[in-house]
FIBASE-869430 format. One record per residue (C-alpha): x negated, y, z; residue in three letters. Coordinates in steps of 0.2 Angstrom, whole numbers, plus 5000, padded with zeros to 4 digits. Example, Ala and Ser with C-alpha at 12.3 -4.5 7.8 and 13.67 -1.06 7.14 Angstrom:
BEGIN
493849785039ala493249955036ser
END
This chain:
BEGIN
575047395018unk575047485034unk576547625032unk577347735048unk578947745050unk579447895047unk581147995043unk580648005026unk580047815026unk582047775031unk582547845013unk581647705003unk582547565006unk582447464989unk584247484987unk584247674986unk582947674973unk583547564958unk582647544943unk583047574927unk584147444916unk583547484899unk581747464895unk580547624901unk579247574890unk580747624876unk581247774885unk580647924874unk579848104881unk581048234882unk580648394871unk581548514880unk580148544890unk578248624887unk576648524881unk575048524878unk574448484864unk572348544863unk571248654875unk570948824870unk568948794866unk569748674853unk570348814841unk569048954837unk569749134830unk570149144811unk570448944812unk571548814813unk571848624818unk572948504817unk573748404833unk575148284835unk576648274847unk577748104846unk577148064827unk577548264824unk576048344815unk575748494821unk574648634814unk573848764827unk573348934820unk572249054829unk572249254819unk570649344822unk571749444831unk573449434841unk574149244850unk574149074842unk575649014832unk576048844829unk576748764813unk577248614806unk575748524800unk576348504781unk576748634766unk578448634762unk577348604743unk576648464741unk576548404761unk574848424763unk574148474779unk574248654784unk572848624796unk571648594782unk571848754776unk571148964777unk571649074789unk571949244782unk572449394792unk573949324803unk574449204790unk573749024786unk573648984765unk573748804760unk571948734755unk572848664739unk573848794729unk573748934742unk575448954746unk575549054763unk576549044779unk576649184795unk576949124811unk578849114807unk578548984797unk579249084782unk578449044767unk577749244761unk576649224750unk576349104733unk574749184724unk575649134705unk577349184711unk578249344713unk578849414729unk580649374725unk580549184722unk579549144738unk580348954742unk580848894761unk579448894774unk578948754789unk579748734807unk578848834818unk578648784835unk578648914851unk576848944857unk576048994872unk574248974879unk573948964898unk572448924910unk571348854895unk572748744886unk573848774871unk575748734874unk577048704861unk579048674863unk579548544851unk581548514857unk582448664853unk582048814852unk583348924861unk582848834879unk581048874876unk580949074885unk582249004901unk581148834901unk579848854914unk577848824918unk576948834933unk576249004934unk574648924938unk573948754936unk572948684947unk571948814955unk571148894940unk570649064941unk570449054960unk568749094962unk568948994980unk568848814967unk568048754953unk568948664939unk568548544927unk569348494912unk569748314907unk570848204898unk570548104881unk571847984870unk572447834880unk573347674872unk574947654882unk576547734885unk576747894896unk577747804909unk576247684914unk575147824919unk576447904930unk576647734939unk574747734940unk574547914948unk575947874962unk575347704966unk574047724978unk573947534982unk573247524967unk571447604976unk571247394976unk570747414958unk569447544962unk568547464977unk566747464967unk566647634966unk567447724982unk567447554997unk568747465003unk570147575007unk571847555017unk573247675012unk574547735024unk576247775013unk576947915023unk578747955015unk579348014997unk580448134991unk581848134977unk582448284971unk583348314954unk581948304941unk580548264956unk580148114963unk578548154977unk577448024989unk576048045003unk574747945009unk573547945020unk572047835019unk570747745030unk569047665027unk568847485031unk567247445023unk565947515012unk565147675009unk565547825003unk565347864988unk564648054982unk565848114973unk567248084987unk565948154997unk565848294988unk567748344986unk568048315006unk566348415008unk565448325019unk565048135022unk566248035030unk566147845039unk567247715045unk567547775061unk568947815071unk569048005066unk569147995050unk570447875048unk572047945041unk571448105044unk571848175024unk573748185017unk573548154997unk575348214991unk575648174975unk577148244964unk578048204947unk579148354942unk579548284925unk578548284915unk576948354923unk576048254940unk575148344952unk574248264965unk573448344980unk572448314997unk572348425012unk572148405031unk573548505040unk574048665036unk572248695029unk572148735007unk572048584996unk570048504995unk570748444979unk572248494967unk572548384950unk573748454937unk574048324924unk575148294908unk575448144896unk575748214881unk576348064867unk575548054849unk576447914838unk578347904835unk578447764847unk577547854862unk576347714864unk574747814864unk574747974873unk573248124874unk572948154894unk572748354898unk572048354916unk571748514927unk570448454943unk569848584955unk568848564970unk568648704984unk567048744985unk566148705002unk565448855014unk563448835007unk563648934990unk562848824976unk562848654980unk564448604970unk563548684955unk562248574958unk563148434963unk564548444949unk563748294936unk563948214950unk565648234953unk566148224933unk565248074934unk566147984948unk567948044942unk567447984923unk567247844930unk568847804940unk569847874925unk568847754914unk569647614926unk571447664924unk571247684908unk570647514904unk572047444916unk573547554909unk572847484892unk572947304897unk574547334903unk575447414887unk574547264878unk575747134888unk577047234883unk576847214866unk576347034868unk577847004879unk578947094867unk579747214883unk579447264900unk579347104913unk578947224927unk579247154946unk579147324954unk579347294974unk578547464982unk580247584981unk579347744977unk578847674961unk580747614958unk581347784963unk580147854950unk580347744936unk582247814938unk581747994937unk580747944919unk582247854912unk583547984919unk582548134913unk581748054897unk582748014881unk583547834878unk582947714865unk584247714853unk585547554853unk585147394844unk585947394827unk586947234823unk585847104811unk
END
């Protein structure tokens, strides 16, 4: 790997970036933070659906009118799924018995009951929707209002980009696809579809809570392929010029990524938002929420036009991490633990930030 030396590079020495000692792959999501947990398009007005979050079920209620409210999928009852249920006014009844819960939780209405024998409600979950996802906050509650969320992500909204949605369930633990993001050597995998490419690690960053890398990349063989053509905006060779000409900045600020790519002081040709939100108890499976915009070139029209193109070509390396994220979660069961020989110090310096700012596996208990 070719890397400059840089200030920055100085600061990665192997010994200043330790990994973990207990087993990442253990190491659980922390709640205190704000997830995704469906797109907005998912849940229609007057209905509901039901979403997970670490083995949690979670129901997600839309009114016909006012915000979405989230509840814990089961009727205090008989447990059965709230999401299966009817939405009236701003209240969901149980498809079973019709008992009836508000966005509180608090159980206010069972149909054969009178008003003053209503039984305890559901955990409620703080809500909010932004930039075409549904959030919840699943750790506790009074951090939720002084817990923040980027203002924007991505660049959606900005008329200047267009942004596409992505993401889809994904058999490994969170932890793998934050190595996977950061680790541009990795491009080694993806030579089919975008060429043979050299990358340039320019320097990370380690702040409480953030752990950031930048590349820069040159072409050594192959073509282009279209759709990096079309997120640079036009086509690009092997020549001199173009060689490490881009600085692709990528960025973990637990427990969001972001990866963008920009030439100098010039706005991003590409900004990623992306989150790993875990399904099953044991966070081995997670659902990806991912945010891509792309600036739209000078010629109106032609990324309209050239879009499938683009959703093709990023479909395309996400379905190659994906199968390799897979396969590595599968030796990790096979293996019984993490065997890991993690030699590139960014990646070590990261694997800290997820086990400092995620929750411990609980200890063995004694046979």
């Amino acid at each position: 790997m070719d890397q400059t030396q840089t200030d920055t590079q100085a600061q990665t020495h192997p010994s200043d970036a330790v990994p973990p000692k207990v087993d990442l792959r253990r190491v659980r999501s922390n709640p205190d933070f704000w997830y995704p947990v469906a797109w907005s398009k998912e849940l229609k007005p007057g209905k509901t659906i039901g979403t997970r979050y670490a083995g949690q079920p979670i129901a997600l209620v839309r009114p016909e009118e006012g915000s979405v409210f989230a509840l814990e999928d089961r009727c205090a009852h008989r447990q059965v799924p709230l999401s299966k249920g009817k939405v009236t006014g701003h209240a969901v009844q149980c498809c079973y018995h019709g008992w009836a819960y508000g966005r509180s939780g608090r159980c206010i209405d069972v149909p054969y009951l009178g008003k003053g024998k209503l039984p305890n409600g559901v955990r409620t979950y703080p809500c909010r929707e932004q930039d075409g996802l549904i959030f919840i906050f699943p750790g506790d509650p009074d951090k939720a209002d002084t817990t923040p969320l980027a203002p924007r992500l991505a660049r959606v909204g900005d008329p200047a980009y267009k942004t596409r949605s992505f993401g889809q369930e994904v058999g490994c633990h969170y932890s793998f696809m934050h190595e996977n993001l950061m680790d541009m050597n990795h491009q080694f995998m993806h030579m089919k579809q975008m060429g043979q490419m050299r990358p340039r690690f320019l320097g990370q960053k380690r702040e409480a809570g953030l752990v950031e890398a930048r590349y820069s990349f040159a072409r050594t063989s192959g073509k282009q392929p279209l759709g990096e053509a079309l997120i640079f905006g036009e086509r690009r060779d092997a020549s001199e010029k173009f060689q490490h000409r881009d600085v692709m900045t990528i960025r973990t600020e637990y427990p969001y990524q972001t990866l963008r790519i920009q030439t100098g002081d010039e706005d991003p040709v590409m900004d990623l938002w992306i989150v790993y939100t875990p399904q099953d108890e044991a966070e081995h499976t997670h659902r990806t929420f991912g945010l891509l915009s792309v600036k739209r070139p000078k010629i109106p029209g032609v990324l309209e036009l050239a879009w499938p193109f683009l959703v093709a070509f990023t479909e395309r390396i996400f379905a190659e991490d994906r199968e390799i994220v897979e396969l590595e979660q599968k030796a990790w069961r096979e293996l019984g633990g993490d065997h890991n020989v993690e030699v590139f110090p960014v990646i070590n310096a990261l694997r800290g930030l997820l086990a400092e700012c995620g929750v411990p596996p609980a200890p063995a208990k004694n046979a």
